[in-house]
Backbone atoms as SQL, in Angstrom:
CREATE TABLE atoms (id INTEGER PRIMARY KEY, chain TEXT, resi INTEGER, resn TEXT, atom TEXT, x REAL, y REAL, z REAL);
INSERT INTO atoms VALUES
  (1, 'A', 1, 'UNK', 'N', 51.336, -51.137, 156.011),
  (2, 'A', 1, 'UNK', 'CA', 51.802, -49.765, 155.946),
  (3, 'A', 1, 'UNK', 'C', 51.358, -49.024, 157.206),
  (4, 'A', 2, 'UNK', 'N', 52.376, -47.931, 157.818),
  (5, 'A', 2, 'UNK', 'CA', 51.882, -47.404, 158.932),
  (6, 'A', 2, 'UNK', 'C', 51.288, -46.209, 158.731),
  (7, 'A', 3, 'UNK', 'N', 50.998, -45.471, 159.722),
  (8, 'A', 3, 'UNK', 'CA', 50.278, -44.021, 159.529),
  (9, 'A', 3, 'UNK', 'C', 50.970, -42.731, 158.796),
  (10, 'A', 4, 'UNK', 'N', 52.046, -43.301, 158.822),
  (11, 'A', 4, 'UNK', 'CA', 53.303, -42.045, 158.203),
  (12, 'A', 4, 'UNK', 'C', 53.591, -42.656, 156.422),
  (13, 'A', 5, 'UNK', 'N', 52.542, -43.945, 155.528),
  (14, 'A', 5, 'UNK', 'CA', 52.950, -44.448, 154.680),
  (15, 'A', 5, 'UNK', 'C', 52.301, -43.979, 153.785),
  (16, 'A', 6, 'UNK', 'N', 52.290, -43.921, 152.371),
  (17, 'A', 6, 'UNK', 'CA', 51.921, -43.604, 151.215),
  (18, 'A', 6, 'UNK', 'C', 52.031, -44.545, 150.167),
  (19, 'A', 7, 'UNK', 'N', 51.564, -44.546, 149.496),
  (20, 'A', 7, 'UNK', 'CA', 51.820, -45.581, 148.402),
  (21, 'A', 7, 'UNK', 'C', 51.018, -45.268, 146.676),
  (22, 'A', 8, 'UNK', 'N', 51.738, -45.464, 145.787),
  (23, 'A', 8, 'UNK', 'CA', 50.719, -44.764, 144.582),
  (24, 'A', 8, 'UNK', 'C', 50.945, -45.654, 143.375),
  (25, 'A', 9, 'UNK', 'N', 50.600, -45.319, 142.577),
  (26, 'A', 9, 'UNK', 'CA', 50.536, -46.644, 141.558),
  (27, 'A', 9, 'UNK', 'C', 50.698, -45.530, 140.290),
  (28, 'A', 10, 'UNK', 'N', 51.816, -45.865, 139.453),
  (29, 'A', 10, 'UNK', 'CA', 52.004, -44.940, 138.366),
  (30, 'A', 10, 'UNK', 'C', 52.355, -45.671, 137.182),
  (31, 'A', 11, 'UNK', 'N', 52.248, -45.413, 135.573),
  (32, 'A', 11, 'UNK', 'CA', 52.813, -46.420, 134.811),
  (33, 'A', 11, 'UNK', 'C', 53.456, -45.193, 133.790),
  (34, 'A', 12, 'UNK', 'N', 54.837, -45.994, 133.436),
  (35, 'A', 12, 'UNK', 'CA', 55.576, -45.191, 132.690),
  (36, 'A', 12, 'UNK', 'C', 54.826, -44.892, 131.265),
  (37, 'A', 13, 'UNK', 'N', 55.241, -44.044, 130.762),
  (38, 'A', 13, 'UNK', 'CA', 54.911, -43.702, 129.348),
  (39, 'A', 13, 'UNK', 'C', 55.599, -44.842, 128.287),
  (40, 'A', 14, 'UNK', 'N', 54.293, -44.997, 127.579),
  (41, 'A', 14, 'UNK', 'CA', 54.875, -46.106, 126.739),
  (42, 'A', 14, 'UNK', 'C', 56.318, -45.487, 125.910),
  (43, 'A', 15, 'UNK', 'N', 56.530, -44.886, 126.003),
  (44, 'A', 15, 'UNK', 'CA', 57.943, -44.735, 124.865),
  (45, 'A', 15, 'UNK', 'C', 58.939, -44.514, 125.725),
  (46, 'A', 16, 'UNK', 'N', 59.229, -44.528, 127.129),
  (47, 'A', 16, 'UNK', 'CA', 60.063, -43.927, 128.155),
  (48, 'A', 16, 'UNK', 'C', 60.136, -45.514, 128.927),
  (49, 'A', 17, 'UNK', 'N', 61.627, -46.102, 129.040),
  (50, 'A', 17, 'UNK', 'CA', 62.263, -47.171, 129.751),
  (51, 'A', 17, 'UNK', 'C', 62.564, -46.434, 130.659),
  (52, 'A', 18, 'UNK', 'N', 62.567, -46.993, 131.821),
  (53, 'A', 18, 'UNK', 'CA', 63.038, -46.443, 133.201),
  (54, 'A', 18, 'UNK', 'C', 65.269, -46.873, 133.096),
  (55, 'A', 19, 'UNK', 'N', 65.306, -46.096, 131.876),
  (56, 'A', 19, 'UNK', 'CA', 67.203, -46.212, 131.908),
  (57, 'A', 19, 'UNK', 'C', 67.600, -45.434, 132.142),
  (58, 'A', 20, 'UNK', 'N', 68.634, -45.248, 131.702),
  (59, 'A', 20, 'UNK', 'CA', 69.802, -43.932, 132.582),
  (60, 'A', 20, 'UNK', 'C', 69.320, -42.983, 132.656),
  (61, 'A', 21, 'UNK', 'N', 69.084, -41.830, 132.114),
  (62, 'A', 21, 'UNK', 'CA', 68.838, -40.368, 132.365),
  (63, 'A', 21, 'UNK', 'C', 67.571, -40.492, 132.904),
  (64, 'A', 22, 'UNK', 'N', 66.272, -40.810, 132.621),
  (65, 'A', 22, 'UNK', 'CA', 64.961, -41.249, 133.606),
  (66, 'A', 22, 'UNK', 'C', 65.320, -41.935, 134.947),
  (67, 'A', 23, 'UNK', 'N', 66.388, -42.760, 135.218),
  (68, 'A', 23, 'UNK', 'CA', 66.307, -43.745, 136.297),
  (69, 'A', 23, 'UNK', 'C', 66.828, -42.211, 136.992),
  (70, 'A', 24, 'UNK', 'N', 67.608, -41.952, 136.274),
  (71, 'A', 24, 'UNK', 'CA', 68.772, -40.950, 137.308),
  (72, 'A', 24, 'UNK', 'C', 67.779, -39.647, 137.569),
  (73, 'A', 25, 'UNK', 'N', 67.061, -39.362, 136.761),
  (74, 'A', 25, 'UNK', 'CA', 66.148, -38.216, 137.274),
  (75, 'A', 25, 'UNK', 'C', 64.778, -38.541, 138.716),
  (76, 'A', 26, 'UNK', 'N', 64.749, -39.689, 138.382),
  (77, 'A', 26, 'UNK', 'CA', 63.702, -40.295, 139.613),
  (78, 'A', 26, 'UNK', 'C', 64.268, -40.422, 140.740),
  (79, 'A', 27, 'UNK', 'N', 65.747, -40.942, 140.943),
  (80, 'A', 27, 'UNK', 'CA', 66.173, -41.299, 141.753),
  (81, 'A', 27, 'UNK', 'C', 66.854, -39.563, 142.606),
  (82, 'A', 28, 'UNK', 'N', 67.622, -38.781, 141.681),
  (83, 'A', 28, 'UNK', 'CA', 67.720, -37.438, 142.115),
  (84, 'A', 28, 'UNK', 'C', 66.263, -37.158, 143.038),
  (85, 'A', 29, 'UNK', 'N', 64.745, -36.935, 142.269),
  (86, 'A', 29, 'UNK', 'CA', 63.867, -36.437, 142.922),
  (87, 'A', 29, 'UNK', 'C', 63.830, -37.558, 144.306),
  (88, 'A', 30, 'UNK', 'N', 64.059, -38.523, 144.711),
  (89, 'A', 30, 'UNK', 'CA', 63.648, -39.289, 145.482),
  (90, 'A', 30, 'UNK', 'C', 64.955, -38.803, 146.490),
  (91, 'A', 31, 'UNK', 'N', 65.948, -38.256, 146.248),
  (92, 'A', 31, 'UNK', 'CA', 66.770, -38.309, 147.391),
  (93, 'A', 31, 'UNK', 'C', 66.947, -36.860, 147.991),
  (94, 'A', 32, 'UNK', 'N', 65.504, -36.182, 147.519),
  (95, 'A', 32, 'UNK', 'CA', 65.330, -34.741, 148.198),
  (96, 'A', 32, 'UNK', 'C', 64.019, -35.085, 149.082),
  (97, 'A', 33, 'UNK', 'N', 64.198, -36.526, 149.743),
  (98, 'A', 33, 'UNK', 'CA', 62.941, -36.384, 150.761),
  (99, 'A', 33, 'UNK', 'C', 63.516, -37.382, 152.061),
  (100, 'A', 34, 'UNK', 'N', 63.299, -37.016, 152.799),
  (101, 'A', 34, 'UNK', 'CA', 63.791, -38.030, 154.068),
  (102, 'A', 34, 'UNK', 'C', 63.077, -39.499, 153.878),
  (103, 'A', 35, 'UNK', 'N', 62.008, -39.632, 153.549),
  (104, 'A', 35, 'UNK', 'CA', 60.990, -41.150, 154.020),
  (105, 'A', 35, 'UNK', 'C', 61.582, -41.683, 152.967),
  (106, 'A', 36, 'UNK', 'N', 61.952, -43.015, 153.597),
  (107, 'A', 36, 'UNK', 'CA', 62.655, -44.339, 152.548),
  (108, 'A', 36, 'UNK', 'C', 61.130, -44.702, 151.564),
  (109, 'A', 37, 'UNK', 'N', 61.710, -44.652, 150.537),
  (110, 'A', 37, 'UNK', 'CA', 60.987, -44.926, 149.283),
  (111, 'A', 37, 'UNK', 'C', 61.528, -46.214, 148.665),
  (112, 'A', 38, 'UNK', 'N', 60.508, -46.986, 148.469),
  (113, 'A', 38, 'UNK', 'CA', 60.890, -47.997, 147.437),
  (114, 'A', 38, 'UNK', 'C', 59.813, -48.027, 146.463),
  (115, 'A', 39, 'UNK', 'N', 60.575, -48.600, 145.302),
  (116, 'A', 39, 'UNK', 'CA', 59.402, -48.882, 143.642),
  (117, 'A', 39, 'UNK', 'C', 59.822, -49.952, 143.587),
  (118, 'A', 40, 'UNK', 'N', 58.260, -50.062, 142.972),
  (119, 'A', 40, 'UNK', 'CA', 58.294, -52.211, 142.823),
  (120, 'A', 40, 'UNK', 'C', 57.610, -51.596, 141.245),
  (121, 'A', 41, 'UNK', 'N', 57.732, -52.987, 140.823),
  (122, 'A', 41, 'UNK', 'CA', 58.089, -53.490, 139.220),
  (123, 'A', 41, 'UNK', 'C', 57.781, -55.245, 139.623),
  (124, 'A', 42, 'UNK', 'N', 55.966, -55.182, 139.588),
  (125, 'A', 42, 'UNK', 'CA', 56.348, -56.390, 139.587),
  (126, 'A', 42, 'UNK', 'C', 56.426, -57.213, 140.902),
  (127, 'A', 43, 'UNK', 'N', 57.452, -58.295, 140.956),
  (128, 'A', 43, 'UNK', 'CA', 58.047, -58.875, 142.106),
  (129, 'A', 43, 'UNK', 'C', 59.004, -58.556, 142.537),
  (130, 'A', 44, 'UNK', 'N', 59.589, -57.056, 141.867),
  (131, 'A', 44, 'UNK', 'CA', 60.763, -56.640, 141.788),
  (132, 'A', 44, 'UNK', 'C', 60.511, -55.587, 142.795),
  (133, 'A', 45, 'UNK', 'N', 61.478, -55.152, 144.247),
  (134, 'A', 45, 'UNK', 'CA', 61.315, -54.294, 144.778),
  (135, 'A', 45, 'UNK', 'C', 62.788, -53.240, 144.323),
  (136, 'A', 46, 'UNK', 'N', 62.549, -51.604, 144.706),
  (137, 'A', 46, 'UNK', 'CA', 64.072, -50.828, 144.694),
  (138, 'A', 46, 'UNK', 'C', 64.098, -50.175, 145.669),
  (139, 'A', 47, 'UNK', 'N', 65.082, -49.800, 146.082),
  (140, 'A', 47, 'UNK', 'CA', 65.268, -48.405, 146.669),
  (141, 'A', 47, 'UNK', 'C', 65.617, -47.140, 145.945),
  (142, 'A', 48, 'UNK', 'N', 64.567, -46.709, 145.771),
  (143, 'A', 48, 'UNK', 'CA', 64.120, -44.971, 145.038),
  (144, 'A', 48, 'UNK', 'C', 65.513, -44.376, 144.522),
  (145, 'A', 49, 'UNK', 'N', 66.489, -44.461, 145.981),
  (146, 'A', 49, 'UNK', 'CA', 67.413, -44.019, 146.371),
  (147, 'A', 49, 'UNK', 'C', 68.843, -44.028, 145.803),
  (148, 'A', 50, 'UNK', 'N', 68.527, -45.320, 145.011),
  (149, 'A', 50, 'UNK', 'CA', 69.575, -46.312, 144.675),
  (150, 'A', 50, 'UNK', 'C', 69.594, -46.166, 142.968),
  (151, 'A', 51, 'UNK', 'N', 70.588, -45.599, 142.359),
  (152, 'A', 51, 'UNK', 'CA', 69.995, -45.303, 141.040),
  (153, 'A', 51, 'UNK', 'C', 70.607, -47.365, 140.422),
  (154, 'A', 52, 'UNK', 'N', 71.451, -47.939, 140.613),
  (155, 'A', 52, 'UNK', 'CA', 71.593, -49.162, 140.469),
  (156, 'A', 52, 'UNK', 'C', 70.176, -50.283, 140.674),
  (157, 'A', 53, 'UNK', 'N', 70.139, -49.773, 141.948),
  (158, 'A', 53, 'UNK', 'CA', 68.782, -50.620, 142.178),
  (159, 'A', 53, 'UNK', 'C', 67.518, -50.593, 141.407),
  (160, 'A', 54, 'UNK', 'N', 67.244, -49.067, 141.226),
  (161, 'A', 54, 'UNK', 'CA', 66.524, -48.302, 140.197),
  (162, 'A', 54, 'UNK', 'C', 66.372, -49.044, 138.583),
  (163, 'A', 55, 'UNK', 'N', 67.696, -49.012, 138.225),
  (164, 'A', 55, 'UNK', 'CA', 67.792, -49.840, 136.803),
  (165, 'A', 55, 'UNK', 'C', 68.016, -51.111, 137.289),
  (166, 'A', 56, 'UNK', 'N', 67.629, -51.928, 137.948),
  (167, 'A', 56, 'UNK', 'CA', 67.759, -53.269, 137.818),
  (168, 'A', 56, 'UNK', 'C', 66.378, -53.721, 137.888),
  (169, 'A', 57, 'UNK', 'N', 65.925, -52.635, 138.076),
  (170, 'A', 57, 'UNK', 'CA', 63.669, -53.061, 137.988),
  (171, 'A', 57, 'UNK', 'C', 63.517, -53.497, 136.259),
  (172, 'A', 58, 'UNK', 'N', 64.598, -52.693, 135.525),
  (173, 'A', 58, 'UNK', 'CA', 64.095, -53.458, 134.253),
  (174, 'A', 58, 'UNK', 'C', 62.845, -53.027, 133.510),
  (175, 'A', 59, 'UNK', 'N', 62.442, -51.501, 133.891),
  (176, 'A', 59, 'UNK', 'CA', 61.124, -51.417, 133.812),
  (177, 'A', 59, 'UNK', 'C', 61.174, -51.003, 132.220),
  (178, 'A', 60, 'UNK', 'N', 60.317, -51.491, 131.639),
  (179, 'A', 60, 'UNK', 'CA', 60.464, -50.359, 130.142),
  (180, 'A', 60, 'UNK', 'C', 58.600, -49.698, 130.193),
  (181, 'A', 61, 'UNK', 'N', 59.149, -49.076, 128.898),
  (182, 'A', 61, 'UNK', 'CA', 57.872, -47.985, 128.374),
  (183, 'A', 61, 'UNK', 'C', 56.462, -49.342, 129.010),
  (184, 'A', 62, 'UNK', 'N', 55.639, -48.335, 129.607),
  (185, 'A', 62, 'UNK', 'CA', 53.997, -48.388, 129.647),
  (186, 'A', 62, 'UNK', 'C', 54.106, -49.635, 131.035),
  (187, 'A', 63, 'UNK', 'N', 55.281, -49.848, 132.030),
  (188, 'A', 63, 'UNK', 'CA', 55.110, -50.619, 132.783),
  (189, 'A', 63, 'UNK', 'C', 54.413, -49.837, 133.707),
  (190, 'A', 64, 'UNK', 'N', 53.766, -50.730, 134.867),
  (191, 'A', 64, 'UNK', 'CA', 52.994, -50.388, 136.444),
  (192, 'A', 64, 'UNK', 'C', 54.094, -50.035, 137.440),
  (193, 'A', 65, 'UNK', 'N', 54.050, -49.244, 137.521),
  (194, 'A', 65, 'UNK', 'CA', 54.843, -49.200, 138.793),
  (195, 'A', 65, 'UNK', 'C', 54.539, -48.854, 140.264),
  (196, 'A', 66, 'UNK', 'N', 54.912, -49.671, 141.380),
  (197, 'A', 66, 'UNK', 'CA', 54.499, -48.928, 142.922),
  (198, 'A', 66, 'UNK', 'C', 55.472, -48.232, 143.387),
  (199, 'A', 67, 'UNK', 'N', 54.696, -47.106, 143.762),
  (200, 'A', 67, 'UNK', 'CA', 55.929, -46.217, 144.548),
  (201, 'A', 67, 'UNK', 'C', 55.485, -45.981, 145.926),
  (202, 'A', 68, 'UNK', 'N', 55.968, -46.750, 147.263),
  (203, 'A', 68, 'UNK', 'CA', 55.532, -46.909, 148.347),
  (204, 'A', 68, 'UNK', 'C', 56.750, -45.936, 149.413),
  (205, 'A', 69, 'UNK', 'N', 56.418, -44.724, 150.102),
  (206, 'A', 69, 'UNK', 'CA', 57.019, -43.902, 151.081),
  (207, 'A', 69, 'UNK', 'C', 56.544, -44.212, 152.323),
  (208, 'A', 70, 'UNK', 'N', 57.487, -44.186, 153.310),
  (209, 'A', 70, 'UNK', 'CA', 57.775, -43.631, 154.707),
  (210, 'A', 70, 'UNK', 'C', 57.969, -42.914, 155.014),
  (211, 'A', 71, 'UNK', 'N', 57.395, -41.947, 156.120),
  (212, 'A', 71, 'UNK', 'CA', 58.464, -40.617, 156.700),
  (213, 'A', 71, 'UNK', 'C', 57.359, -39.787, 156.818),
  (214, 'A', 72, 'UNK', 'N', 57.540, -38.982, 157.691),
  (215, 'A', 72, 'UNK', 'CA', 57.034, -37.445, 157.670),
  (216, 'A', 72, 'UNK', 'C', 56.703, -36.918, 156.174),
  (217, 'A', 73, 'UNK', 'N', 57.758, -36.564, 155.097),
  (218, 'A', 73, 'UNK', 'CA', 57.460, -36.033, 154.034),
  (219, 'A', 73, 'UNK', 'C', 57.236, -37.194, 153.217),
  (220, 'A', 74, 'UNK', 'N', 56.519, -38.456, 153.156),
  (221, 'A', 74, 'UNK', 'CA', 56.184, -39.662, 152.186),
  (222, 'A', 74, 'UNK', 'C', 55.043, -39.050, 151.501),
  (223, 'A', 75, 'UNK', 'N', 54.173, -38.401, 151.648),
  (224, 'A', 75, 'UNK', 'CA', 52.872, -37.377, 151.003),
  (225, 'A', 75, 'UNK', 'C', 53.674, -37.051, 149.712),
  (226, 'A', 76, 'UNK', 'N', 54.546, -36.304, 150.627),
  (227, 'A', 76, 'UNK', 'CA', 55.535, -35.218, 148.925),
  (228, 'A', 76, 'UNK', 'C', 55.992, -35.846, 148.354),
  (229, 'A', 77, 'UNK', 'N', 56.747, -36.836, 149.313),
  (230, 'A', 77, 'UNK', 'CA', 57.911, -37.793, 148.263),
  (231, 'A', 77, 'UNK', 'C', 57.422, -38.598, 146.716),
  (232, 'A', 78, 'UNK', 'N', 55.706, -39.413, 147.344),
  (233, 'A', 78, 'UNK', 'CA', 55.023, -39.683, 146.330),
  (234, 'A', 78, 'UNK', 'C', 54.543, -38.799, 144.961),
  (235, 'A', 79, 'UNK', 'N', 53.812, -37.916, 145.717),
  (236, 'A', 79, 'UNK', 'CA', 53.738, -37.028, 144.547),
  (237, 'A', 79, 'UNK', 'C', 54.897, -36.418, 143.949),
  (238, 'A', 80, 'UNK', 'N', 56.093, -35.903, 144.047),
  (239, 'A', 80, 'UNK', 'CA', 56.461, -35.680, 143.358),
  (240, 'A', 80, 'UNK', 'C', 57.504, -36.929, 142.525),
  (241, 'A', 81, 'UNK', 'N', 57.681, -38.129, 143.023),
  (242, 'A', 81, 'UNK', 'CA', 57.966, -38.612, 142.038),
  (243, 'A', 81, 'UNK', 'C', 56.906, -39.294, 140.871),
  (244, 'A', 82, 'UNK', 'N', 55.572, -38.835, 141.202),
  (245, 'A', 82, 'UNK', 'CA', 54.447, -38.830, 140.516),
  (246, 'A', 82, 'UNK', 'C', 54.924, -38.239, 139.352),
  (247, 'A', 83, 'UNK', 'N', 54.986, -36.946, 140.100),
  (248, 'A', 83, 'UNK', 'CA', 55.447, -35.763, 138.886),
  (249, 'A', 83, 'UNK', 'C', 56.620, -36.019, 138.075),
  (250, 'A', 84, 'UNK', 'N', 57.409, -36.588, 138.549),
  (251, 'A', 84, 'UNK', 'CA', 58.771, -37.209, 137.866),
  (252, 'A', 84, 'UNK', 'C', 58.580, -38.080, 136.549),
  (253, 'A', 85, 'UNK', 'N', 57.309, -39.019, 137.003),
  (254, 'A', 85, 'UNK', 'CA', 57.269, -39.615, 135.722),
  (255, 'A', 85, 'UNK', 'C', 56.747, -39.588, 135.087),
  (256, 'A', 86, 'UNK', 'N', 55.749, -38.288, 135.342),
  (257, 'A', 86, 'UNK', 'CA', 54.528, -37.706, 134.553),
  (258, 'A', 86, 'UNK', 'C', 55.821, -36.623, 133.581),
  (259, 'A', 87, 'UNK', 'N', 56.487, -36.262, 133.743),
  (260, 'A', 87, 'UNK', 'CA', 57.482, -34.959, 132.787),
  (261, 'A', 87, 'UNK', 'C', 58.144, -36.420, 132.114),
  (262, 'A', 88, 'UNK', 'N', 58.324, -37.348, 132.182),
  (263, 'A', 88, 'UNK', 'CA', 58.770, -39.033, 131.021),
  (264, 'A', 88, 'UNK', 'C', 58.329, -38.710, 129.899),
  (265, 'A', 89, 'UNK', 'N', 56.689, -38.351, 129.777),
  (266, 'A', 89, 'UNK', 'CA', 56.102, -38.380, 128.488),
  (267, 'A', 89, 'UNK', 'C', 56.246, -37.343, 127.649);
């Protein structure tokens, strides 16, 4: 990771699958930041960005998830999709 990287470690709420209306709300917050974001699931990487890619992590309730940013705003980008999946529960 370079000097502009972030990275955070979050786990969904056990009763909250990362599916449609959650995938699509993470992925909305992720495409109000310039730094390419990806979430891993696993061995599974996404692009934040990508609400397809997003649901193909497969993630359900109480999984780990990494959420790793680039960019100038990767600080914010993390936290607030922190916050994204902290409003799940």
């Amino acid at each position: 990771m370079g000097p502009r990287s972030f990275e955070r470690q979050l786990k969904l709420p056990s009763e909250v699958a990362l599916h449609a209306r959650p995938a699509a709300d993470f992925v909305r917050t992720a495409m109000g930041f310039q730094a390419q974001i990806v979430v891993v699931n696993g061995d599974r990487e996404a692009d934040a960005k990508s609400l397809m890619s997003v649901l193909a992590l497969g993630a359900t309730g109480g999984t780990e998830l990494v959420v790793r940013a680039e960019g100038d705003d990767a600080p914010g980008a993390v936290e607030a999709l922190a916050g994204c999946v902290a409003e799940f529960g």
